[in-house]
C-alpha positions as CSV (number, residue, x, y, z in Angstrom):
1,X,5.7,2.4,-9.0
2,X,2.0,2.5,-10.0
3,X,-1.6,2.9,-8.6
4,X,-3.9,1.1,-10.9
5,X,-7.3,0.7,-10.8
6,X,-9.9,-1.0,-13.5
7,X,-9.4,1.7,-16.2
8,X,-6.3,4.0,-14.8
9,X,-3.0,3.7,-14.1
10,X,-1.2,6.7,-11.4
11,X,2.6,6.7,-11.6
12,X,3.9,7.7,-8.9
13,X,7.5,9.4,-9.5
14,X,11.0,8.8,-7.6
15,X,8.9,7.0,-5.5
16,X,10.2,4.2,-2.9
17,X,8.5,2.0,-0.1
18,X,9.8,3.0,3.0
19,X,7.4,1.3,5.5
20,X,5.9,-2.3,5.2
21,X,3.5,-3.5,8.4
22,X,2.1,-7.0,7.8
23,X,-0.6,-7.8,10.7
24,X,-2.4,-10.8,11.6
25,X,-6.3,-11.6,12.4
26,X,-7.1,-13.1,15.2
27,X,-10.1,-13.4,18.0
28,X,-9.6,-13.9,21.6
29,X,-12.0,-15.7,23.6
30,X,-12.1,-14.7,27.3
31,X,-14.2,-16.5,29.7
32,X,-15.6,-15.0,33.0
33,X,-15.2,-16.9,35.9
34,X,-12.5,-19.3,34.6
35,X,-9.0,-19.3,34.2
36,X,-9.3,-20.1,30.3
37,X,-8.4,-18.1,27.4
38,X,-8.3,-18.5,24.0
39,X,-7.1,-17.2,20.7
40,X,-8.1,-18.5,17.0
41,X,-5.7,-17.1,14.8
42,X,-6.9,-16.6,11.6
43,X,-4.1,-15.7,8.9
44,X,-2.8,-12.8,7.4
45,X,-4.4,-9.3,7.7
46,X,-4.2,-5.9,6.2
47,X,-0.4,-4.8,4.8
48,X,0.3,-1.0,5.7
49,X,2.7,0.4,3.8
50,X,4.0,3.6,4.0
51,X,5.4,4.8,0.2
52,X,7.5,8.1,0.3
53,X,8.5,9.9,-3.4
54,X,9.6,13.6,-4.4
55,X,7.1,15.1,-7.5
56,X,6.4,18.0,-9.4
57,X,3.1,20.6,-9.4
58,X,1.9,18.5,-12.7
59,X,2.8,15.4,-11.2
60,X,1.3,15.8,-8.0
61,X,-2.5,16.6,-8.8
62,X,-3.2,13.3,-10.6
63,X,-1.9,11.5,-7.3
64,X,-3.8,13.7,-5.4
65,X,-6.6,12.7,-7.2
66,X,-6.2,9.0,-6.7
67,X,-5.8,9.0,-2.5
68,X,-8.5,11.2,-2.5
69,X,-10.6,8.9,-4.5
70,X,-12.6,5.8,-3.0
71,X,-11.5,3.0,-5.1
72,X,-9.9,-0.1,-4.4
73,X,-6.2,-0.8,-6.1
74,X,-3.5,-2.8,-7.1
75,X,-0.2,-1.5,-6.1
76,X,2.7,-2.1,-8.7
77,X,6.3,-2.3,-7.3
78,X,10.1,-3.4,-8.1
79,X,11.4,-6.2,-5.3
80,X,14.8,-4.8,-6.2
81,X,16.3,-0.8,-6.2
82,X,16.2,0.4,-10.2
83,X,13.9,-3.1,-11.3
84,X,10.8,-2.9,-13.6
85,X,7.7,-3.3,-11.4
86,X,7.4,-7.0,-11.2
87,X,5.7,-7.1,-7.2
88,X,2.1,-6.4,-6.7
89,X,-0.8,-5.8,-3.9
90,X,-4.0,-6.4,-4.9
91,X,-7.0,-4.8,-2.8
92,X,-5.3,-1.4,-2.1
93,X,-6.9,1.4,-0.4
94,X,-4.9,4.8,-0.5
95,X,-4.8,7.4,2.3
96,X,-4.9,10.8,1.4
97,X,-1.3,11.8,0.4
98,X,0.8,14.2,2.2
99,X,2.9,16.4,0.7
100,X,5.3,19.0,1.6
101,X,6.6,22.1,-1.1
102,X,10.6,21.9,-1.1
103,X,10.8,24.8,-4.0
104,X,7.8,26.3,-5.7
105,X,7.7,23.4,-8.2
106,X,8.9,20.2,-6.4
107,X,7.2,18.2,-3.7
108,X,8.1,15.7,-1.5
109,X,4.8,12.9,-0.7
110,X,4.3,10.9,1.3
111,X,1.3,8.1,0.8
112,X,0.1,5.4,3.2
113,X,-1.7,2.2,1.8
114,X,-3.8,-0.9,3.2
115,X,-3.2,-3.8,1.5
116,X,-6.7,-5.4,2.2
117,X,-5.4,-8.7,1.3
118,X,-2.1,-8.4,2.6
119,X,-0.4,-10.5,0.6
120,X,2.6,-10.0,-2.0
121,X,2.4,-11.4,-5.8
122,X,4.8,-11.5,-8.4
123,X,3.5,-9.9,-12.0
124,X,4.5,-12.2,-14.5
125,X,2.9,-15.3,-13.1
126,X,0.1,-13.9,-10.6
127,X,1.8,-16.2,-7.9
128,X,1.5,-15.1,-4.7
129,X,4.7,-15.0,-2.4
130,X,4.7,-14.0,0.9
């Protein structure tokens, strides 16, 4: 699993995806002094996902430095445990990660991230699949 932006790339180690919120946009129109409502749905929002991983000291700062950051990435992922990363968000903004010292060396993190365009693509051909 990767953060990438125009010029870097953030690996993030042992890492899985552990929480995956699509949403949708909609409006609702409410009328005073009537009985009708309305609600214009308007296709797919923002994708939370929650991505959980264990890292060392070395490994941590550099993703550190990318949630704290204020960029805009695409998120690399496997569809399938152990696969290469052939999934992708586009339009990712990180959360700050939070991290927790299990020995005086390892880390476990946890990051969350808003797909902006909510929508999943595969790699190889840029198609977009969900």
């Amino acid at each position: 699993m990767k953060l990438v932006d125009g010029e870097l790339e953030y690996e993030l180690p042992r890492a899985s995806v552990t929480g995956r919120a699509p949403s949708v946009k909609s409006v609702d129109y409410n009328y005073d002094f009537t009985d009708y409502n309305d609600r214009l749905h308007m296709g797919r929002g923002p994708t939370r996902l929650t991505v959980s991983g264990t890292a060392t000291s070395a490994e941590l700062e550099p993703i550190e430095y990318a949630t704290g950051a204020d960029a805009l990435y695409t998120f690399y992922f496997s569809s399938e445990q152990g696969g290469d990363d052939d999934r992708y968000y586009q339009r990712v903004v990180a959360m700050p990660v939070q991290s927790q010292a299990e020995t005086a060396d390892l880390h476990t993190y946890t990051i969350e991230l808003h797909a902006l365009d909510g929508h999943e693509y595969d790699a190889d051909t840029g198609e977009q699949l969900t």
